[in-house]
Backbone as CSV, one residue per row, in Angstrom:
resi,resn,N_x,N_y,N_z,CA_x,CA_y,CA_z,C_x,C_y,C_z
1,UNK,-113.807,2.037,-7.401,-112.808,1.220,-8.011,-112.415,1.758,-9.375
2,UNK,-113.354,2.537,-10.021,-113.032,2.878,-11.249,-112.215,4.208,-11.357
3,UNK,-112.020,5.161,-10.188,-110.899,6.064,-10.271,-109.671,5.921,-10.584
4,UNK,-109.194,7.039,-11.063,-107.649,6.754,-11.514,-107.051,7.416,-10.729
5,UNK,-105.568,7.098,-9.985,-105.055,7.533,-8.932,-104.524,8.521,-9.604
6,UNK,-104.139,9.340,-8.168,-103.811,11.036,-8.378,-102.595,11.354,-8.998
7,UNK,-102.220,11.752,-10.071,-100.724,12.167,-10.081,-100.565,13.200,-10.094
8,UNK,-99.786,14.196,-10.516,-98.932,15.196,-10.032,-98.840,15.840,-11.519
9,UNK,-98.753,15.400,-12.358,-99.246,15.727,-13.984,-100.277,16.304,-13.713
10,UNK,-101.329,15.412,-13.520,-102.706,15.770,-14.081,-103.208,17.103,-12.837
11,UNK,-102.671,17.846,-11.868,-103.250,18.593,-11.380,-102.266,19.973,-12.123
12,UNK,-101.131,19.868,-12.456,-100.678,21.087,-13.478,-101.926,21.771,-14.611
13,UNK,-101.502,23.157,-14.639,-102.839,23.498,-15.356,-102.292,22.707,-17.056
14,UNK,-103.569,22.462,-17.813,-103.043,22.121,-18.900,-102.754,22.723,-20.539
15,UNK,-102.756,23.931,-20.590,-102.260,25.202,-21.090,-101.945,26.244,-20.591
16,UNK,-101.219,27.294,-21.462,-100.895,28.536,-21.007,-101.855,29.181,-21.305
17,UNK,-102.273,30.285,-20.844,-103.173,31.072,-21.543,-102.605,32.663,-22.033
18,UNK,-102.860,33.550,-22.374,-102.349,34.569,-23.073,-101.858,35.185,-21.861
19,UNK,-102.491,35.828,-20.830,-101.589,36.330,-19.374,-100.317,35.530,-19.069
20,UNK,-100.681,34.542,-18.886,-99.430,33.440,-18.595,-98.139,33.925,-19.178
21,UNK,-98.062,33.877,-20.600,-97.358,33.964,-21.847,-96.985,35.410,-21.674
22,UNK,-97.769,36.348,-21.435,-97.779,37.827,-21.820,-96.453,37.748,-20.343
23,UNK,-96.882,37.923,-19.393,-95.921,37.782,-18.050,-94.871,37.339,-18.236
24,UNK,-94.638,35.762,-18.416,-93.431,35.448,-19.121,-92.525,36.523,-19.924
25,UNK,-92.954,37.020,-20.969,-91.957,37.947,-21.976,-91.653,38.907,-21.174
26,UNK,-92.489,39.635,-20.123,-91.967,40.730,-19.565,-90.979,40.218,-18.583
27,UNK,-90.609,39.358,-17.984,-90.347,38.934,-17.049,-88.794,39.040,-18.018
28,UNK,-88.824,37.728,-18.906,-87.543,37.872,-19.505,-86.986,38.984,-20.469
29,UNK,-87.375,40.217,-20.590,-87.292,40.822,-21.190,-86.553,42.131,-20.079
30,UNK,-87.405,42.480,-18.989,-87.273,43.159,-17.803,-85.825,42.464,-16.905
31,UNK,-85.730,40.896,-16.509,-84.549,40.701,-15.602,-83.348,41.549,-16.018
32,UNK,-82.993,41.335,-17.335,-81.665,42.103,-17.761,-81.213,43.739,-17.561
33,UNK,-82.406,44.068,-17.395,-82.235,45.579,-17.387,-82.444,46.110,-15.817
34,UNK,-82.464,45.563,-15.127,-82.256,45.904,-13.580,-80.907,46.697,-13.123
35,UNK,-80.702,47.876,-13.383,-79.643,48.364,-12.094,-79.075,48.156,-11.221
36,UNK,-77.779,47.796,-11.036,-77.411,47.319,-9.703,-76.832,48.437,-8.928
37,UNK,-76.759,48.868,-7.985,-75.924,50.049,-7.131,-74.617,49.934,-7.246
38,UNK,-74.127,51.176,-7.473,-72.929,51.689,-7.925,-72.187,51.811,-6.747
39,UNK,-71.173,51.271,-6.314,-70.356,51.271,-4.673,-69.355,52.855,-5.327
40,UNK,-69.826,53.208,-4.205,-69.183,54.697,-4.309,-67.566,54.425,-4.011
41,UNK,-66.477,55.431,-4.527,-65.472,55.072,-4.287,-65.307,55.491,-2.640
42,UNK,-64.096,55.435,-2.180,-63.869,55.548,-0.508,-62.523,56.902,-0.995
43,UNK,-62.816,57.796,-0.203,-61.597,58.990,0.208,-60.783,58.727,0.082
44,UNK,-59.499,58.679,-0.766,-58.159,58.759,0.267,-57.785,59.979,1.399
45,UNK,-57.096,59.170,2.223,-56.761,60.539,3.132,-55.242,59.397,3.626
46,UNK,-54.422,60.931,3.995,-53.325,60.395,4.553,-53.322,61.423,5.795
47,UNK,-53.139,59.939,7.064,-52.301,60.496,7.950,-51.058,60.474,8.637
48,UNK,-50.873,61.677,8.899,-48.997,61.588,9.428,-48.349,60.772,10.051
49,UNK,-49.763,60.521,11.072,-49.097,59.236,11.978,-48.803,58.198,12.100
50,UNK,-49.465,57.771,10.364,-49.295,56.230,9.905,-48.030,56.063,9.558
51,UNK,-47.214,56.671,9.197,-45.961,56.933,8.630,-45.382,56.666,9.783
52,UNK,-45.525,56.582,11.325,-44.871,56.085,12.181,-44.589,54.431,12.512
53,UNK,-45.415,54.180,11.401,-45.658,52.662,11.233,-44.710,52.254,10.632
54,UNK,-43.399,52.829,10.043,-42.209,52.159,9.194,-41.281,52.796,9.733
55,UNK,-41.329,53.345,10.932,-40.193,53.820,11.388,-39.760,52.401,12.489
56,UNK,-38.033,52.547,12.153,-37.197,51.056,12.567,-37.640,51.476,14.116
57,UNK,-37.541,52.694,14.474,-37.241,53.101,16.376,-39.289,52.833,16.795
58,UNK,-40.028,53.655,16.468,-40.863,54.360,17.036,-41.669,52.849,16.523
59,UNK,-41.538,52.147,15.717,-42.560,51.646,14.496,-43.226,50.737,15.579
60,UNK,-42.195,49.090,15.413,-42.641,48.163,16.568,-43.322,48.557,17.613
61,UNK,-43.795,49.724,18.502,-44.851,49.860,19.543,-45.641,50.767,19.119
62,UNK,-45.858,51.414,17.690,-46.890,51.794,16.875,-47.876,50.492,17.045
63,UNK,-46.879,49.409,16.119,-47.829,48.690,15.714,-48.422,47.863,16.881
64,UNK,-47.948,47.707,18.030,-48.263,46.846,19.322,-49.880,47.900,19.406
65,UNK,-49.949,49.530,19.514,-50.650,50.081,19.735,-51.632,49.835,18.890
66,UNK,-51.393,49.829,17.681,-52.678,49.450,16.469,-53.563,48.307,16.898
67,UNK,-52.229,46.785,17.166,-53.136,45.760,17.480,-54.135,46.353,18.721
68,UNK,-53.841,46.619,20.015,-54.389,46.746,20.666,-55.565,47.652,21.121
69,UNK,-55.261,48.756,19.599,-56.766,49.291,19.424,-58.111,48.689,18.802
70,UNK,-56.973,47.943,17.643,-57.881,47.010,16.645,-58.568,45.667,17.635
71,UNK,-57.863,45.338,18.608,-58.612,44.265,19.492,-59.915,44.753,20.317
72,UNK,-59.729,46.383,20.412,-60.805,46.953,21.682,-61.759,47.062,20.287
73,UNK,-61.397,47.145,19.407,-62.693,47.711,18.460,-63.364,45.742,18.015
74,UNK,-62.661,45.159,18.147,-62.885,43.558,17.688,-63.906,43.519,18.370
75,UNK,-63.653,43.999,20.179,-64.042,43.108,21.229,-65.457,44.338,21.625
76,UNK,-65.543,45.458,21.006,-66.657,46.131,21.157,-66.398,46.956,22.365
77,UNK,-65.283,47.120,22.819,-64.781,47.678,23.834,-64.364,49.185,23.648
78,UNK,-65.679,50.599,23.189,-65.501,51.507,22.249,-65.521,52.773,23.465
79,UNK,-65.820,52.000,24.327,-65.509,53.309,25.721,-64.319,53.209,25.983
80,UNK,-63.230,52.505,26.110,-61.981,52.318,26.197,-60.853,52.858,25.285
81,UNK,-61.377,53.015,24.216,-60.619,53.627,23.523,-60.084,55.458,23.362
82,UNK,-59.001,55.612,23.617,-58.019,56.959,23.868,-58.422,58.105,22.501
83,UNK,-58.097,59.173,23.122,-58.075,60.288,22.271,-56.562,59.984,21.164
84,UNK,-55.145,59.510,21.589,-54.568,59.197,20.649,-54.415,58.106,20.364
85,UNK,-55.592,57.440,20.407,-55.625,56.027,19.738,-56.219,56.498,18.181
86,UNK,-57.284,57.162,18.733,-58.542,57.527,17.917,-57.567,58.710,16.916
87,UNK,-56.706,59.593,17.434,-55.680,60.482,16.765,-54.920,59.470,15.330
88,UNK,-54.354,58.667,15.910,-53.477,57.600,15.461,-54.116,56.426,14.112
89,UNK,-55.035,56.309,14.419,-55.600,54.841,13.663,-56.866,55.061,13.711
90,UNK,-57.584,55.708,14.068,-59.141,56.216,14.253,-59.757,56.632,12.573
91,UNK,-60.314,55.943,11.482,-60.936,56.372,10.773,-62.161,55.859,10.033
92,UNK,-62.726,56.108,9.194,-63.939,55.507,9.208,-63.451,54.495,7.830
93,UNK,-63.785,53.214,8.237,-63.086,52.074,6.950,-64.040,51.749,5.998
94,UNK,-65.293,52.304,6.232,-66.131,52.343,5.037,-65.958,53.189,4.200
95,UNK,-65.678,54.395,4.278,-65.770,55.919,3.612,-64.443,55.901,3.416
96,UNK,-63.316,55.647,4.150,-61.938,56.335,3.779,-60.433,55.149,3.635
97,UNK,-59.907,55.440,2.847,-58.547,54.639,2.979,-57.429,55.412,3.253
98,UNK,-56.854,55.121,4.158,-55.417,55.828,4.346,-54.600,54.453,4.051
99,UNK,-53.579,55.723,3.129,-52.958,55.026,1.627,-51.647,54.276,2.342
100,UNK,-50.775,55.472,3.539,-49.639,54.843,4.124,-49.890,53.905,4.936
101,UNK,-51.188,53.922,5.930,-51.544,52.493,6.935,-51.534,51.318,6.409
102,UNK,-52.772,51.247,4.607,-53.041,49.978,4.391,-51.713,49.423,3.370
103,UNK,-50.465,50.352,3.307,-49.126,50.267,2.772,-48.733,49.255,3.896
104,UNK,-48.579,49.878,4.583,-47.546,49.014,6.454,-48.468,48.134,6.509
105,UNK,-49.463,47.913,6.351,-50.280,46.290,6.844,-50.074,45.405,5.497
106,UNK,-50.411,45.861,4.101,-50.045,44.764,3.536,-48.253,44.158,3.682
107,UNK,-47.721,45.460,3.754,-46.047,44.994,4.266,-45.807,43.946,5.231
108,UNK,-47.054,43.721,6.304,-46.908,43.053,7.725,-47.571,41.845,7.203
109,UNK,-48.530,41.878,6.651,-49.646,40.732,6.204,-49.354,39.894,5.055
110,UNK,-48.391,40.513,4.187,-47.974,40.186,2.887,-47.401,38.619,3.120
111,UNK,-46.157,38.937,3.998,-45.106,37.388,3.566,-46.086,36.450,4.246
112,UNK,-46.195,36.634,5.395,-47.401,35.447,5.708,-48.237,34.390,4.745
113,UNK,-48.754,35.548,4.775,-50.050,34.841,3.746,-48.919,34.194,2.248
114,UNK,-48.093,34.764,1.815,-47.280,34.415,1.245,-46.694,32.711,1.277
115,UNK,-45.739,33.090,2.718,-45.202,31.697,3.228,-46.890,30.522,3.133
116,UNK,-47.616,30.865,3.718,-49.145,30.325,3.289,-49.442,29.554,2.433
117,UNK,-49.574,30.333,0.965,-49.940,29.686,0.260,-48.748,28.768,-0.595
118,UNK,-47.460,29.150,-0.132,-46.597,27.826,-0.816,-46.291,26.814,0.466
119,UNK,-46.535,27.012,1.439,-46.922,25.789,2.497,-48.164,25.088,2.520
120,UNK,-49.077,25.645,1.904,-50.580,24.668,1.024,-50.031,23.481,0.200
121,UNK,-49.109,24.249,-0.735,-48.672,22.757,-1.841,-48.679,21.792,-1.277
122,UNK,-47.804,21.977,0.054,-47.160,20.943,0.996,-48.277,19.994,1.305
123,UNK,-48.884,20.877,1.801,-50.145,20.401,3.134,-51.145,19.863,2.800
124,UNK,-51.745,20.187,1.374,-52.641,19.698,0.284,-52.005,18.020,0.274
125,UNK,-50.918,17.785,-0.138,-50.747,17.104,-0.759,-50.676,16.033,0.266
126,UNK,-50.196,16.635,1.700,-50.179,15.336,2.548,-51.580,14.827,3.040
127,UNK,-52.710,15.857,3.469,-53.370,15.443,3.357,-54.316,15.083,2.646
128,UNK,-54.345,14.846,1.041,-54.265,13.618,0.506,-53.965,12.613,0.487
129,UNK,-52.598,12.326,0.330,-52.074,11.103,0.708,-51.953,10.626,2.385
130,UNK,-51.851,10.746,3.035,-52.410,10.247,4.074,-53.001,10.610,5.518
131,UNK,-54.817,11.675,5.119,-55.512,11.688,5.683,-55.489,12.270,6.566
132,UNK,-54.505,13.916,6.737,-54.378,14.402,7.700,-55.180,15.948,7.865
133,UNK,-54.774,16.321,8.566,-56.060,17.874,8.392,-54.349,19.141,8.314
134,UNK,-53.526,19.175,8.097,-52.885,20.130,8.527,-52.851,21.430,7.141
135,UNK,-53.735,21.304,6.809,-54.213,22.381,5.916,-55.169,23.298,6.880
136,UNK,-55.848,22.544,7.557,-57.162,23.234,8.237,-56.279,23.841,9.056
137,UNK,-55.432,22.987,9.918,-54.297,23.520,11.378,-53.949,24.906,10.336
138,UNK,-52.540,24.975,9.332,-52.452,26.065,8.779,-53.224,27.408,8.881
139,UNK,-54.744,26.880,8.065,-55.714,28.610,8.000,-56.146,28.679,9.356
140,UNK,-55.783,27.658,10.290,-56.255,28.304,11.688,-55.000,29.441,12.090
141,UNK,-53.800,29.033,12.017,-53.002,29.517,12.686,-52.392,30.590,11.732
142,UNK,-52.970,30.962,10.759,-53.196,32.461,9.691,-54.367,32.984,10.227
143,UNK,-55.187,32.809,10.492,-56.559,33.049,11.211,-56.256,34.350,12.473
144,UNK,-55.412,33.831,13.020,-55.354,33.711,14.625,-53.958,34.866,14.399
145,UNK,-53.210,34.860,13.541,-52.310,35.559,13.346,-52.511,36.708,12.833
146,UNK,-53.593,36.960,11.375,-53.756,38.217,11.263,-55.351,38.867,11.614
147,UNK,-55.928,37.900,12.387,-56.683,38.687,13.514,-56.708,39.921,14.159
148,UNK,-55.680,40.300,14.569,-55.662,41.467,15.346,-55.369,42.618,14.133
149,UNK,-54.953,42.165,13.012,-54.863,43.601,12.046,-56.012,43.682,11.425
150,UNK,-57.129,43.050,11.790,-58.477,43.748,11.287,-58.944,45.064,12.077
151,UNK,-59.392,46.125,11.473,-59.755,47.246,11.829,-61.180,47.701,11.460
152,UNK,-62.142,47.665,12.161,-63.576,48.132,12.018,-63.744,49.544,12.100
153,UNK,-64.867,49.899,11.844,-65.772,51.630,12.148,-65.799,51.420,13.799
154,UNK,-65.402,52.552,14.405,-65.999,52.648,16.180,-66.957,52.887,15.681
């Protein structure tokens, strides 16, 4: 009867001792000076054939071809893919940028996302005022639209 119940205080140690303390300073003294890795820059490289990507005649079934490489590479489908696919749009997107391709995609991707974000004002505001989701509908149907111009590593 004469115990005193357990708290949660009294099992903390009840000083620091010089290790304690000593650790501490290195600790805060050491976080700041940690290195972080330096992201290497990426190549430019240009190829010729991207430049077929703004042509008025040839362009439109360039780009039908892009999506439909960029979907086999989405879908992991890397045996399927052509010698002038791989000619055409084939490069490595970690290591390299080709300067005229990611030109023609922000050109394609640009107004979208554009029209986008001043159709948010809209959409924000209604659903606020009365409780609708068509903000979410919106980034679905931006989602779903520039989907196929993502391009991975085969």
């Amino acid at each position: 009867m004469g115990e005193k119940p357990f708290r949660y205080q009294d099992s903390l140690p009840s000083k620091l001792d010089d290790k304690d303390i000593t650790d501490q300073i290195r600790f805060q003294v050491s976080r700041n000076n940690t290195k972080e890795p330096q992201q290497k820059s990426k190549k430019i490289v240009w190829n010729p054939f991207s430049a077929l990507l703004f042509d008025p005649i040839i362009g439109p079934s360039q780009w039908a071809q892009k999506v439909r490489y960029n979907k086999k590479i989405n879908e992991g489908r890397f045996d399927e893919i052509t010698d002038k696919e791989k000619l055409y749009f084939g490069r490595d997107t970690e290591k390299e940028v080709d300067i005229v391709a990611d030109v023609a995609e922000g050109l394609v991707t640009g107004p979208p996302l554009g029209v986008k974000s001043l159709a948010e004002f809209l959409t924000i505001g209604a659903d606020y005022a009365f409780d609708t989701n068509f903000t979410k509908k919106l980034d679905q149907v931006t989602r779903k639209f520039l989907k196929p111009q993502v391009n991975q590593k085969p």
